[in-house]
Every structure is written in structure tokens, then in C-alpha cells.
C-alpha positions as CSV (number, residue, x, y, z in Angstrom):
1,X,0.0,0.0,0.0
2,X,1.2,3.7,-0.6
3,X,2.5,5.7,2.0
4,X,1.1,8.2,3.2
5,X,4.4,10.9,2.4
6,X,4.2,9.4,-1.1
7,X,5.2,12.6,-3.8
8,X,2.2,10.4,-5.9
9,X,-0.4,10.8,-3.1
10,X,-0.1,14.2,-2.4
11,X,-0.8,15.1,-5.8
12,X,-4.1,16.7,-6.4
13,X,-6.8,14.2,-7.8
14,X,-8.1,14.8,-11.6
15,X,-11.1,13.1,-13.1
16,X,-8.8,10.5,-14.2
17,X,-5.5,9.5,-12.4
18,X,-3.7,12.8,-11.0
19,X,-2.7,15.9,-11.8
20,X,0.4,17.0,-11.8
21,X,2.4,20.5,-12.5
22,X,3.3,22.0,-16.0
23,X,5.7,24.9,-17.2
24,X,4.4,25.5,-20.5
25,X,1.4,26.0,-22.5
26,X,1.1,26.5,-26.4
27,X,-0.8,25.9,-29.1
28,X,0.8,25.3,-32.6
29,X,-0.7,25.2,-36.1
30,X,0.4,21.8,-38.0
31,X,1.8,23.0,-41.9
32,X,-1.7,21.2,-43.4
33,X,-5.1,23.1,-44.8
34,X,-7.1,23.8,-42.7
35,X,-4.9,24.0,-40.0
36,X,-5.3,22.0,-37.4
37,X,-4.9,23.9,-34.0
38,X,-2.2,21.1,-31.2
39,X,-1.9,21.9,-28.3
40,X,1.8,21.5,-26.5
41,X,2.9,20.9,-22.9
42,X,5.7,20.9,-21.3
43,X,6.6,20.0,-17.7
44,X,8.6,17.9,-15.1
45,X,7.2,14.5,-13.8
46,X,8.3,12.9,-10.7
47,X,8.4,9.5,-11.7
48,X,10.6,8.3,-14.4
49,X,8.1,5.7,-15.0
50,X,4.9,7.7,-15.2
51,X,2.7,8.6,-18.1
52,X,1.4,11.7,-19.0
53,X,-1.6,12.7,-20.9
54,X,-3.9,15.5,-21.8
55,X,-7.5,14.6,-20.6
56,X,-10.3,16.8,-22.3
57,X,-13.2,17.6,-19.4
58,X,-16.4,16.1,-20.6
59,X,-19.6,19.1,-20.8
60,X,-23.1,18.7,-21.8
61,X,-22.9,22.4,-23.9
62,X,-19.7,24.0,-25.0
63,X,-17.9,26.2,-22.1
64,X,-16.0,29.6,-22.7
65,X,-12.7,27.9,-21.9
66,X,-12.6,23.8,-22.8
67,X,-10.9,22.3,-19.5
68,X,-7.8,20.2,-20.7
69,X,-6.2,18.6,-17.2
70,X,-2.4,17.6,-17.3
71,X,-2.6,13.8,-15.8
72,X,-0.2,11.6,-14.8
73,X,-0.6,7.3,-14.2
74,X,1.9,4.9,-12.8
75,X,1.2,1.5,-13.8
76,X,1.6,-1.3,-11.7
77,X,1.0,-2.2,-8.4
78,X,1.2,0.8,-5.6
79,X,3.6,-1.2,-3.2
80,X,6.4,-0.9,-6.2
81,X,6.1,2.6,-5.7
82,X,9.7,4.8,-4.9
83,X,9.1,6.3,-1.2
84,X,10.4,9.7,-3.2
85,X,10.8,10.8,-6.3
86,X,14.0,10.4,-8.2
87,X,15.3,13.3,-10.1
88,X,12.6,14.3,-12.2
89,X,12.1,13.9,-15.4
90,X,11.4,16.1,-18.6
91,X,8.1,15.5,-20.5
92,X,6.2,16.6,-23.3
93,X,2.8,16.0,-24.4
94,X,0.4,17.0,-27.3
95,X,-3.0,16.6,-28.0
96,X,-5.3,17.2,-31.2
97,X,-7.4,20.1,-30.2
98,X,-10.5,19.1,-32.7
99,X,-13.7,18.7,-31.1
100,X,-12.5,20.3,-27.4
101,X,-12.4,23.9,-27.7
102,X,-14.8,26.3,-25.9
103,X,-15.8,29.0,-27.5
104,X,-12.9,31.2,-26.7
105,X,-10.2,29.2,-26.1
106,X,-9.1,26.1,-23.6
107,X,-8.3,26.1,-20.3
108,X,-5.2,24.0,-19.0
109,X,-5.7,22.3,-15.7
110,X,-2.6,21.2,-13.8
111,X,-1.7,20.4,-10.0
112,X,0.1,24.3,-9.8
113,X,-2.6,26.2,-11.4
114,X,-4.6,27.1,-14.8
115,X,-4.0,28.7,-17.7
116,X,-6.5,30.1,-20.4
117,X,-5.2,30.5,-23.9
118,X,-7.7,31.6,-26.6
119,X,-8.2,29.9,-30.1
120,X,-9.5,30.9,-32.6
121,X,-12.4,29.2,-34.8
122,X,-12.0,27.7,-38.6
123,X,-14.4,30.5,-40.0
124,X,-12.9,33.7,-37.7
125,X,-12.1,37.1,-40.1
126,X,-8.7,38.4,-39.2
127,X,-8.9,42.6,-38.6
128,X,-5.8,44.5,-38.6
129,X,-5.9,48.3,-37.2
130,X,-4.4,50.9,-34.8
131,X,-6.5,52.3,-31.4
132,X,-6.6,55.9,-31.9
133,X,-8.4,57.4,-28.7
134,X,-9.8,54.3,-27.9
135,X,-11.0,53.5,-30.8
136,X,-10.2,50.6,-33.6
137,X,-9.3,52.5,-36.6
138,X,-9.8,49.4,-39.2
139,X,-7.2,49.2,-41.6
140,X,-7.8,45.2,-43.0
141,X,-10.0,43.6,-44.6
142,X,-11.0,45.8,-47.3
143,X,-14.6,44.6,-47.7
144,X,-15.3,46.5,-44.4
145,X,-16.5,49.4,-45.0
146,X,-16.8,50.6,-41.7
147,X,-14.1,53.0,-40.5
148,X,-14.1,52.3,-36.8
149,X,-14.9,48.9,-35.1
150,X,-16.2,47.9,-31.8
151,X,-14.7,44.8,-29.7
152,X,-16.8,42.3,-27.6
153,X,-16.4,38.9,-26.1
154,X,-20.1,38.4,-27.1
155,X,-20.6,36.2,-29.7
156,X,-23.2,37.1,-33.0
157,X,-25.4,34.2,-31.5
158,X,-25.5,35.2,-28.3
159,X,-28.4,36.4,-26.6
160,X,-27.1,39.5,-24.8
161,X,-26.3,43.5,-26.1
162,X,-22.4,43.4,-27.5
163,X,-22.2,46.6,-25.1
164,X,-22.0,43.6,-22.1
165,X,-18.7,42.3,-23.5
166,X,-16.9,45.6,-25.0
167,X,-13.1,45.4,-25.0
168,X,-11.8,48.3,-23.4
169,X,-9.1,49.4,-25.4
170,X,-7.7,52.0,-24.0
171,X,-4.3,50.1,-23.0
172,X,-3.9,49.9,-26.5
173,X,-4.0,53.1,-27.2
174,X,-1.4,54.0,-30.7
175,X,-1.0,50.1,-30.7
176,X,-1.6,48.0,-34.1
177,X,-3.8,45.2,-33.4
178,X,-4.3,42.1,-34.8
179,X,-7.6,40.5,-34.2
180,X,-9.8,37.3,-34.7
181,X,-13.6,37.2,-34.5
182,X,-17.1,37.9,-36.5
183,X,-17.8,40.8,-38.1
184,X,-21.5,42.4,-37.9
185,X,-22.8,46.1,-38.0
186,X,-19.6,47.9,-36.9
187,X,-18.6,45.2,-34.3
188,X,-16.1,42.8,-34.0
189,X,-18.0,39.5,-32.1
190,X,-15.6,36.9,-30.4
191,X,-13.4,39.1,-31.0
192,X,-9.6,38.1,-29.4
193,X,-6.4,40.1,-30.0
194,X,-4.0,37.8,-30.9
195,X,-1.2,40.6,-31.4
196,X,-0.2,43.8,-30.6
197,X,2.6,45.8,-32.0
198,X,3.3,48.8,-29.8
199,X,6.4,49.9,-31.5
200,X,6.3,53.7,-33.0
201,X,7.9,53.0,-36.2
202,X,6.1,49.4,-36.7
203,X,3.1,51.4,-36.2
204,X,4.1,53.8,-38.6
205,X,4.6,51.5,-41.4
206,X,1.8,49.4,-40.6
207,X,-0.4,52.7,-41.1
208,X,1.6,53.3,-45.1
209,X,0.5,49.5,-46.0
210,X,-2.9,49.9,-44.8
211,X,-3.9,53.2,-45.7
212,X,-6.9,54.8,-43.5
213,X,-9.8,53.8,-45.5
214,X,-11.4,57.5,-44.9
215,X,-9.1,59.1,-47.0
């Protein structure tokens, strides 16, 4: 039987096995069409002998954030068990993110904490423009005619105002943005920012490719 100051034991329990920590969290795009969004994690495991996988939760309606916990097995019987851990040891792990991601992202779920990362959807528009006074000053795509854009977390199907989810983006302000979402009467829905470029002179030649539409 495990003791009770067994590193395996003290580990939080998961839905399956038990979590334990990770260091990193990324998602990568594999080189096919459509791209296929993986997600990567990287970490330390205390047993030499223990295997680590990435366990989608299980929800009866899609969630914001998809939970994804970081779990880790030991096969074989319990009494064969190190009293501690050896050194521990590097692991890596990936999992096809088709079929488990919320509507804004996933959320990774390990024995040292969470950690939300948005993804983006198949059929998202990309929008690139600079935040002058607050505002998103559109500057792609071209088939928007609207000059300024609004930002909200709600989505086009959802029942509530997009005024409930606005973006505030005044820490943006002179930044060029790049952003994923839905486009629909002068609001961006879903929308995530994906990158921001805060640099003067970026800004100043991101503002000569994509000339202000206005003008």
C-alpha cells in the first residue's frame, strides 16, 4: 500500500489519475489546410516511470474555456512505488485540439494552477488596425466598409447586447492590433487580440500598408 508521504499521493486528484504541474502551455498550427490547432505541454514529472496525458473535461454544452487537465498514471501495483521521487524527469505531451475547444479558447488544468489560452475558430475574419483614442481605426480587410470597429467577447449568436462584452481598449492606445472574431454592423464579435505591436515606427509602417480607408 502507498505511503502516506508518497510525492504520488499528495498530488491533487483529476477526473482521471492525478494531476500533476506544467511549465508550458502553447498551441501550434500543424503546416496542413485547414490547419489544425495542437496543443503543446511541457513540464517535469516525478516518476521516471509515469505517463502523462492531456484529458479533455467532458460538458453537456460547449464552455467559454474547454478544460484540458495535465494527468499523470503509474502502472503497476502501488507497493512498487519509490518512497520519493527520483530526479525528475522532462516530459512533453500534445493533443489534437479538434472537437475540445470552448468558444474562446481552452483552459489547462494542472496540480500548480490554470492557464486560459484563446483559439481561434476555422471561420474567424482576421482585422488589422491601430486604437486611436480608444477606438479601432480598421485598416484590413478591405470589404469593411466601416471605419471604426467595436470589440466584444459576445458572440453574433448570443443572446445578450455586445455593449455587455466591450473590450476596453484604451491600453492599447497607438498600438496595431491584430484580431480574430465575427464581423456584424460595426462590431467585431468573439473578437480576441491575438497581437499587438506597440512599437512607433512598426506602427508607422503598418499605417503606409494599410492606408486609412477615410481618405
Amino acid at each position: 500500500m502507498e505511503s502516506s508521504g508518497s510525492p504520488l499521493q499528495a498530488l491533487p486528484v483529476a477526473q482521471t489519475g492525478r494531476l500533476i504541474e506544467f511549465e508550458t502551455a502553447e498551441i501550434i498550427s500543424l503546416m496542413i489546410y485547414p490547419p489544425r490547432p495542437v496543443l503543446v505541454v511541457t513540464g517535469h514529472k516525478p516518476y521516471p516511470t509515469m505517463k502523462v496525458e492531456l484529458v479533455p473535461l467532458v460538458y453537456v454544452r460547449t464552455p467559454d474555456y474547454w478544460g484540458i487537465e495535465v494527468v499523470g498514471y503509474v502502472r503497476g501495483r502501488r507497493r512498487l512505488l519509490p518512497a520519493a521521487p527520483a530526479k525528475p524527469i522532462p516530459y512533453s505531451v500534445e493533443l489534437d485540439l479538434a472537437g475540445v475547444v470552448g468558444t474562446l479558447g481552452i483552459e489547462v488544468i494542472g496540480a500548480n494552477g490554470t492557464e486560459q489560452i484563446p483559439v481561434a475558430t476555422d471561420d474567424s475574419t482576421r482585422f488589422i488596425g491601430i486604437v486611436n483614442d480608444g477606438r479601432f481605426r480598421r485598416m484590413f480587410p478591405p470589404w469593411i466598409h466601416d471605419r471604426y470597429l467595436r470589440l466584444t467577447t459576445v458572440g453574433a449568436k448570443d443572446e445578450g447586447p455586445p455593449e455587455a462584452g466591450e473590450i476596453d481598449l484604451a491600453p492599447y492606445e497607438s498600438s496595431v492590433l491584430k484580431v480574430l472574431g465575427h464581423y456584424g454592423d460595426g462590431w467585431i464579435y468573439s473578437a480576441m487580440v491575438v497581437e499587438e505591436v506597440s512599437d512607433s515606427i512598426l506602427s508607422i509602417v503598418a499605417q503606409q500598408v494599410f492606408p486609412d480607408p477615410a481618405q
